[in-house]
LOTOR-822299 format. One record per residue (C-alpha): residue number from 1; residue in three letters; y, x, z. Coordinates in pm, 1 decimal, always signed. Example, Ala and Ser with C-alpha at 12.3 -4.5 7.8 and 13.67 -1.06 7.14 Angstrom:
<node><resi>1</resi><resn>ALA</resn><north>-450.0</north><east>+1230.0</east><up>+780.0</up></node>
<node><resi>2</resi><resn>SER</resn><north>-106.0</north><east>+1367.0</east><up>+714.0</up></node>
END
This chain:
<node><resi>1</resi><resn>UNK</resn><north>+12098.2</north><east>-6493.0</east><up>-7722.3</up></node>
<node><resi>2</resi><resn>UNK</resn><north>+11691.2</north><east>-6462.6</east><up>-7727.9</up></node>
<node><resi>3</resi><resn>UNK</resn><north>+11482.1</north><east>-6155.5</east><up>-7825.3</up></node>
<node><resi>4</resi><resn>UNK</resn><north>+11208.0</north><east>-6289.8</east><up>-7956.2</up></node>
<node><resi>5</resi><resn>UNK</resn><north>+10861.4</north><east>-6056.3</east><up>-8025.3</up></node>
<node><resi>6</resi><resn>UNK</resn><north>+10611.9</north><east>-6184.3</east><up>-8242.8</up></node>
<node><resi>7</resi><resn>UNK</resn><north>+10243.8</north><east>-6027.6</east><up>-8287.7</up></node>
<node><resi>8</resi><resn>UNK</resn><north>+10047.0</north><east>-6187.4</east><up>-8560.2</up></node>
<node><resi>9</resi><resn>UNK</resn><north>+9695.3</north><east>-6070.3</east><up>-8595.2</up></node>
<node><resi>10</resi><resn>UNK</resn><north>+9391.5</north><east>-6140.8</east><up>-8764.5</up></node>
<node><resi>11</resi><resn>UNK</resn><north>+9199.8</north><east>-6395.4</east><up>-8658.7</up></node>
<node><resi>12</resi><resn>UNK</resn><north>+8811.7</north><east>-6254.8</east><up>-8525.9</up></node>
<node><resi>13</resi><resn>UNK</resn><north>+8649.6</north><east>-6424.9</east><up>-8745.7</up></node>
<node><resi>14</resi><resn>UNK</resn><north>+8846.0</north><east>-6261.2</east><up>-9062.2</up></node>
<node><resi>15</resi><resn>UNK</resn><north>+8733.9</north><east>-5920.3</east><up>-9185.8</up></node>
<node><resi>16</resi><resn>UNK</resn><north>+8972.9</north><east>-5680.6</east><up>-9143.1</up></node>
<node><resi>17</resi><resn>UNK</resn><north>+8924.5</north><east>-5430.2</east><up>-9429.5</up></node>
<node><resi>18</resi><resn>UNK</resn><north>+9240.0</north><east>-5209.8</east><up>-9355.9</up></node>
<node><resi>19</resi><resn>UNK</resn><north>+9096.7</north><east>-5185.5</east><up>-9018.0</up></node>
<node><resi>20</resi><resn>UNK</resn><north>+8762.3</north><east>-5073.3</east><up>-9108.6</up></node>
<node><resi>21</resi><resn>UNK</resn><north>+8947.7</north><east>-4789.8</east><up>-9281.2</up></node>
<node><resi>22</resi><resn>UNK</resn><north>+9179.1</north><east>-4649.8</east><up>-9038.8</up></node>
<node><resi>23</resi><resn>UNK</resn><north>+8869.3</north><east>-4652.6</east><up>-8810.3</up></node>
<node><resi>24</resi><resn>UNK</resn><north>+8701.6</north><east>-4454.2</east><up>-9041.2</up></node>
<node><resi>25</resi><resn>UNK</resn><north>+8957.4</north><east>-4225.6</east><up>-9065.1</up></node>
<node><resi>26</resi><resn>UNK</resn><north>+9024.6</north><east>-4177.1</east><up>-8701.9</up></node>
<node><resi>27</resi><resn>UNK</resn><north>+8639.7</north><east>-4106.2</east><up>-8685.0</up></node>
<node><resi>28</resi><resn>UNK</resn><north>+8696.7</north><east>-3833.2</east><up>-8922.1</up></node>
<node><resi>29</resi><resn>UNK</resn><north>+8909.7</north><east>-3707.2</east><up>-8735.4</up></node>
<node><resi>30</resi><resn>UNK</resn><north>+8685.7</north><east>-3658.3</east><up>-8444.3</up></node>
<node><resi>31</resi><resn>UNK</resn><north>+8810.2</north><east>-3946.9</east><up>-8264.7</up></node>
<node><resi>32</resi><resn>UNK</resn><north>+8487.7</north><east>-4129.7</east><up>-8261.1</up></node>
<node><resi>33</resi><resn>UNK</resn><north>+8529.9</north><east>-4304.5</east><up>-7883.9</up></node>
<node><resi>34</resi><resn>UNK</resn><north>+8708.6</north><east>-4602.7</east><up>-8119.3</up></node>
<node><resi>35</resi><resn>UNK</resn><north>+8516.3</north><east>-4860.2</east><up>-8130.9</up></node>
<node><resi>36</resi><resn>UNK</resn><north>+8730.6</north><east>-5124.1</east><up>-8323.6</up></node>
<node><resi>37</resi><resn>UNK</resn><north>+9036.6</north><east>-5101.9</east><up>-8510.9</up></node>
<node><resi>38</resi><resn>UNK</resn><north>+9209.6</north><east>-5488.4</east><up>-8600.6</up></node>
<node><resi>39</resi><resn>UNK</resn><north>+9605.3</north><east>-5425.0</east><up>-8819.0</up></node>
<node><resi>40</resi><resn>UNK</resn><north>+9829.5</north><east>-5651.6</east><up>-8732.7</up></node>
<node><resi>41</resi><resn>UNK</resn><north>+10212.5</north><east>-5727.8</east><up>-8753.4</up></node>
<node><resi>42</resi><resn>UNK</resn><north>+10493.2</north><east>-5712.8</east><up>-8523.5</up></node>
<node><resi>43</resi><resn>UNK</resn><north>+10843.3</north><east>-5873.0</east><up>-8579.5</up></node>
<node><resi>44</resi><resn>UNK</resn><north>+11128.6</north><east>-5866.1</east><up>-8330.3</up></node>
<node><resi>45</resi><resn>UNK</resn><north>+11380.8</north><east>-6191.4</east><up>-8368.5</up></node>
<node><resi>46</resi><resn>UNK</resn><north>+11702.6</north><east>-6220.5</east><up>-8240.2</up></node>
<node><resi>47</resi><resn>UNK</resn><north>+11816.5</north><east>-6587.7</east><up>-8210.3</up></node>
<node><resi>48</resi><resn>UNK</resn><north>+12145.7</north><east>-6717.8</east><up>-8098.8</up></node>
<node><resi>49</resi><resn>UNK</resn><north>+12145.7</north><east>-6997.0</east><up>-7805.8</up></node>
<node><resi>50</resi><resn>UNK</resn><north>+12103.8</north><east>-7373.5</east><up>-8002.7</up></node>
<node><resi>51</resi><resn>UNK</resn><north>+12036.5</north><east>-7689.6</east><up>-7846.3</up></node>
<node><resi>52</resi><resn>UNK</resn><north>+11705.0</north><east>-7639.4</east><up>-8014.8</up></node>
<node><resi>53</resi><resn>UNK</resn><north>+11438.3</north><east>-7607.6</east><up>-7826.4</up></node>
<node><resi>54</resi><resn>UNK</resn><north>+11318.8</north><east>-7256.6</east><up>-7860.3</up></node>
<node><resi>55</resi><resn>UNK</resn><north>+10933.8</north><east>-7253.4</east><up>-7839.6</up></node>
<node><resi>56</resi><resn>UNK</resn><north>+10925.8</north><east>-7544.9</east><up>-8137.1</up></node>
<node><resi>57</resi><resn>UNK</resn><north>+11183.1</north><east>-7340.5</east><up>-8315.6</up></node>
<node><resi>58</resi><resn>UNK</resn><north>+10976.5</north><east>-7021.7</east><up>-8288.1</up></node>
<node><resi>59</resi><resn>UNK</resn><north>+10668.6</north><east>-7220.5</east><up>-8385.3</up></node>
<node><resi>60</resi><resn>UNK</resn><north>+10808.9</north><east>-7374.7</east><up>-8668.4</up></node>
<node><resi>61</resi><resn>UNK</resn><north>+10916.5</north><east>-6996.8</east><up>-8809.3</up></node>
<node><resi>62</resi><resn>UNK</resn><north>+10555.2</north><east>-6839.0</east><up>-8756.4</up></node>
<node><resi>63</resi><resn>UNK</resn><north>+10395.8</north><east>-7159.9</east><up>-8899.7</up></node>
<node><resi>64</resi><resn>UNK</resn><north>+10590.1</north><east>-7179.6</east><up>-9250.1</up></node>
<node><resi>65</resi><resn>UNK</resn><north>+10668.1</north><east>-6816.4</east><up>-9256.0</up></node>
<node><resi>66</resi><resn>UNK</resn><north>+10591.4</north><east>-6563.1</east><up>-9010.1</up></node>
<node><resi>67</resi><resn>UNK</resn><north>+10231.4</north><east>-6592.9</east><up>-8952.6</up></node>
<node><resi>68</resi><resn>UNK</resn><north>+9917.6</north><east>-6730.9</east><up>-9241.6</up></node>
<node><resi>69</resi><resn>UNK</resn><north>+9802.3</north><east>-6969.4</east><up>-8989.4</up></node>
<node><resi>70</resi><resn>UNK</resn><north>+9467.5</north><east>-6986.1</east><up>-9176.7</up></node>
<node><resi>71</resi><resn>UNK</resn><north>+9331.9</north><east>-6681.9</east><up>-9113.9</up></node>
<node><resi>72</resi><resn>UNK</resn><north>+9572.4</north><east>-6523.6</east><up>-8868.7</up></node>
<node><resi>73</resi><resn>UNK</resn><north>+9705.7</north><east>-6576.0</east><up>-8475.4</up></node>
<node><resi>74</resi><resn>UNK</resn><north>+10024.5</north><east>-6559.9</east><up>-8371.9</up></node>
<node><resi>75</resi><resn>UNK</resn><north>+10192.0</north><east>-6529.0</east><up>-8005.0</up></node>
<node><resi>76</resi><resn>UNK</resn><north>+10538.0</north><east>-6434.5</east><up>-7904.1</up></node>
<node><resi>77</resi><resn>UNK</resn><north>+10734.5</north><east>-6327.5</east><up>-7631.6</up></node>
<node><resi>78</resi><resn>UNK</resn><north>+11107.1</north><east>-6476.3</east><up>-7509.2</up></node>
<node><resi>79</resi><resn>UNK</resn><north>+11300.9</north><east>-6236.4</east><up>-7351.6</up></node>
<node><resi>80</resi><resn>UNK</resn><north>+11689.6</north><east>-6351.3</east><up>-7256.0</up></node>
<node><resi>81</resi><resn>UNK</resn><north>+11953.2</north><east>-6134.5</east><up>-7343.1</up></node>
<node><resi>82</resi><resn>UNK</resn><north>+12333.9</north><east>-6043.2</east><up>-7325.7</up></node>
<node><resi>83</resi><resn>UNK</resn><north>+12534.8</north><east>-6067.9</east><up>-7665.1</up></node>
<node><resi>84</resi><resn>UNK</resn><north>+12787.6</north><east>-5790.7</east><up>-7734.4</up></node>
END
């Protein structure tokens, strides 16, 4: 079996108004060494071994599900692991 992590984010050249807010906030709260703030998502997968090939597998998800490809990124991670 695969874990697989997914972070979708943003892309830089989409406002992020949620951002902006919790930035604001933080500030207010006398944390004003942020800078930036960017919200994004994060989704752990756990896939069973296939004779698919993984990476198009976990593109395909992100591309028609996981991730709005036009205005945010995706990347993932693959880590192996033992069923139980």
């Amino acid at each position: 079996m695969y874990k697989v992590k997914v972070f979708v984010t943003l892309r830089e050249s989409v406002l992020d108004p949620q951002g902006t807010a919790v930035k604001n906030s933080l500030h207010s709260l006398s944390y004003k060494e942020v800078v930036e703030v960017r919200i994004g998502k994060f989704l752990e997968l756990t896939i069973e071994k296939t004779d698919r090939d993984l990476d198009v597998l976990v593109k395909e998800m992100c591309e028609r599900l996981l991730a709005n490809t036009v205005i945010e990124d995706y990347r993932y991670e693959v880590e192996e692991v033992v069923g139980s």
